[in-house]
N, C-alpha and C positions, 0 to 999 in steps of 0.2 A: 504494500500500500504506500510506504514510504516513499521507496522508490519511484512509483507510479505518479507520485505529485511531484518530485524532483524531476524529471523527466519532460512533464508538463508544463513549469514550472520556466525550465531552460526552455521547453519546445516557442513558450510564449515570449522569453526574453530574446529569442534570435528572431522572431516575428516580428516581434517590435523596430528591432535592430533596424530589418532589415526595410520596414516599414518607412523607419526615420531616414534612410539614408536615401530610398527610392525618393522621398519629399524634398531631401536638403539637396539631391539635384537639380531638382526645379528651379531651385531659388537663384536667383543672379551672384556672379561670384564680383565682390570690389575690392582694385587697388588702389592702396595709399601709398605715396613715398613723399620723402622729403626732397631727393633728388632721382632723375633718369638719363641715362645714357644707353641709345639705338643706334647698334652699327647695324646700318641700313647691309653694308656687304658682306656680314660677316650672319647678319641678322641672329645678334647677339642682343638681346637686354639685358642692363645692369642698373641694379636700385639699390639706394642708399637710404635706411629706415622706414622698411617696407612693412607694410600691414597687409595679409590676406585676408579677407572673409567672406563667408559663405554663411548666412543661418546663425547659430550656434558654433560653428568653427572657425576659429580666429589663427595664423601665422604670422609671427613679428620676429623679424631680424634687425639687425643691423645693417646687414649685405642681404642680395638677391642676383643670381646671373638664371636667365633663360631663355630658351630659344625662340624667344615670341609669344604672345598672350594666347595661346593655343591650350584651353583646358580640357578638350574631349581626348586629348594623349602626347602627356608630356612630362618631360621631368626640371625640376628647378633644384638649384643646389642654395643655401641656405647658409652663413655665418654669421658668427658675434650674438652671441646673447640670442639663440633662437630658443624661440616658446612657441610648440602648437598647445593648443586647446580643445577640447571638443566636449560634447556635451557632459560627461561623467568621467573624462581623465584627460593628463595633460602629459606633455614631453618639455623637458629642456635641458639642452645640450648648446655646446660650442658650435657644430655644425651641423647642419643635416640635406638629405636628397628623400625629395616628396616627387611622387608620381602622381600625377591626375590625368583621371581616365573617368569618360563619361559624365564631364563638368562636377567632379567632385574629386576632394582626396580618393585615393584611393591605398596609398603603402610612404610610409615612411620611416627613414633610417636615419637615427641621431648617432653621433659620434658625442665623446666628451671625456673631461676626468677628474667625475665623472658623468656620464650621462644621465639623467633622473626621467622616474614615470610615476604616476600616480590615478589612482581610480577609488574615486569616492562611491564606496555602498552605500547600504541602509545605516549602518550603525559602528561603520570603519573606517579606514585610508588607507587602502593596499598602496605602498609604499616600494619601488624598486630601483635598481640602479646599478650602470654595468659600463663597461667602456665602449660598446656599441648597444643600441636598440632597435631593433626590427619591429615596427608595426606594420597588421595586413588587418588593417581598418575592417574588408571585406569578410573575412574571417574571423576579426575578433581574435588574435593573436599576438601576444608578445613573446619576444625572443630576446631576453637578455644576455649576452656574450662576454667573454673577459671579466675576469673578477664580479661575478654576476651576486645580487644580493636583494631578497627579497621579503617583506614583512608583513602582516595584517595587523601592526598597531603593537601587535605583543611578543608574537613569537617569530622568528627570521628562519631563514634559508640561506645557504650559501652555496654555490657551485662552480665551476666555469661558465654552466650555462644553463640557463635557466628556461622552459616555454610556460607561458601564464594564459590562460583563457578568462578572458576579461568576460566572458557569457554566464562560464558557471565555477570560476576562480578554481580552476582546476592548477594545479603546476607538476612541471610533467622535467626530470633530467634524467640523463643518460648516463653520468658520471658522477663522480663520485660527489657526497653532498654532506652538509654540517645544518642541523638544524640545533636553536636552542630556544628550548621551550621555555618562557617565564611562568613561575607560578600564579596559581589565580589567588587574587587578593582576600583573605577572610572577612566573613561579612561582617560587617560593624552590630555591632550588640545593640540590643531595645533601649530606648531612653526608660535611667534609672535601675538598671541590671547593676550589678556590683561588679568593679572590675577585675579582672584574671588574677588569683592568690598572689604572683608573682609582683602585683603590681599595688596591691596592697599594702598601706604600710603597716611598721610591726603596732604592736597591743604592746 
């Protein structure tokens, strides 16, 4: 039965997913920069304190190089203080290569040291971070690489390399791995309970 609602559960969290990102294509994607530079010959663009957005997904660099305002399939490389956003998790890293396909994100790759990820639950902040980050938006995948490290607020993970399913917080490594559990907090006593012998003073 358990199972049967988790199952359900996930089946309706990738519905949605998949729901939200069919909508956030619709939506118009706007650039901001402070500055631009188009080599018409080379047809190269370069922006200097570049904003992306789309919806709820927001990209801020400092640098931007790309082959043309082409978002149904392209890639942009990304430096200095990149932040993506998205509705329920964020990335930031020193650089990164975002591919958009189908007028929306589609996969992005932070570099950094170190790289950082974050996905706000109901009643958490999975918390990750590694010298590279793979995200596949589509999939709902992360791929932590290089001194990979991964937490839910209490207890951590460690490995070379870490995959995290931001659907149903699955984490999945192939090598070898160091977890350390924190103990769970004892509950605080009823007001007016007497306190623990120990802490008693003497008679």
């Amino acid at each position: 039965m358990a199972c049967s609602i988790r199952s359900a559960a996930l089946a309706l969290a990738l519905a949605a997913a998949v729901a939200a990102a069919e909508e956030r294509s619709q939506l118009p994607i706007k650039v901001e920069a402070l500055s631009s530079d188009f080599d018409y010959q080379d047809s190269v663009l370069v922006f200097n304190g570049i904003t992306i957005s789309q919806g709820d997904v927001r990209i801020t660099a400092e640098r931007a190089r790309a082959s043309g305002l082409n978002f149904e399939d392209s890639s942009w490389e990304f430096s200095g203080a990149v932040r993506i956003v998205m509705t329920d998790s964020s990335l930031a890293s020193d650089s990164a290569r975002v591919r958009f396909s189908g007028g929306q994100i589609q996969s992005a790759t932070v570099t950094g040291q170190p790289a950082s990820f974050e996905q706000k639950r109901e009643e958490q902040l999975a918390q990750g971070r590694a010298n590279r980050i793979d995200y596949d938006l589509g999939r709902g995948m992360v791929e932590l690489a290089g001194d990979a490290w991964l937490t839910d607020g209490r207890n951590e993970i460690r490995s070379s390399t870490l995959v995290y399913s931001t659907a149903n917080q699955r984490v999945i490594s192939r090598e070898p791995v160091t977890f350390t559990i924190q103990p769970r907090e004892a509950p605080a006593p009823p007001p007016g309970s007497p306190p623990p012998a120990e802490q008693r003073p003497p008679e």
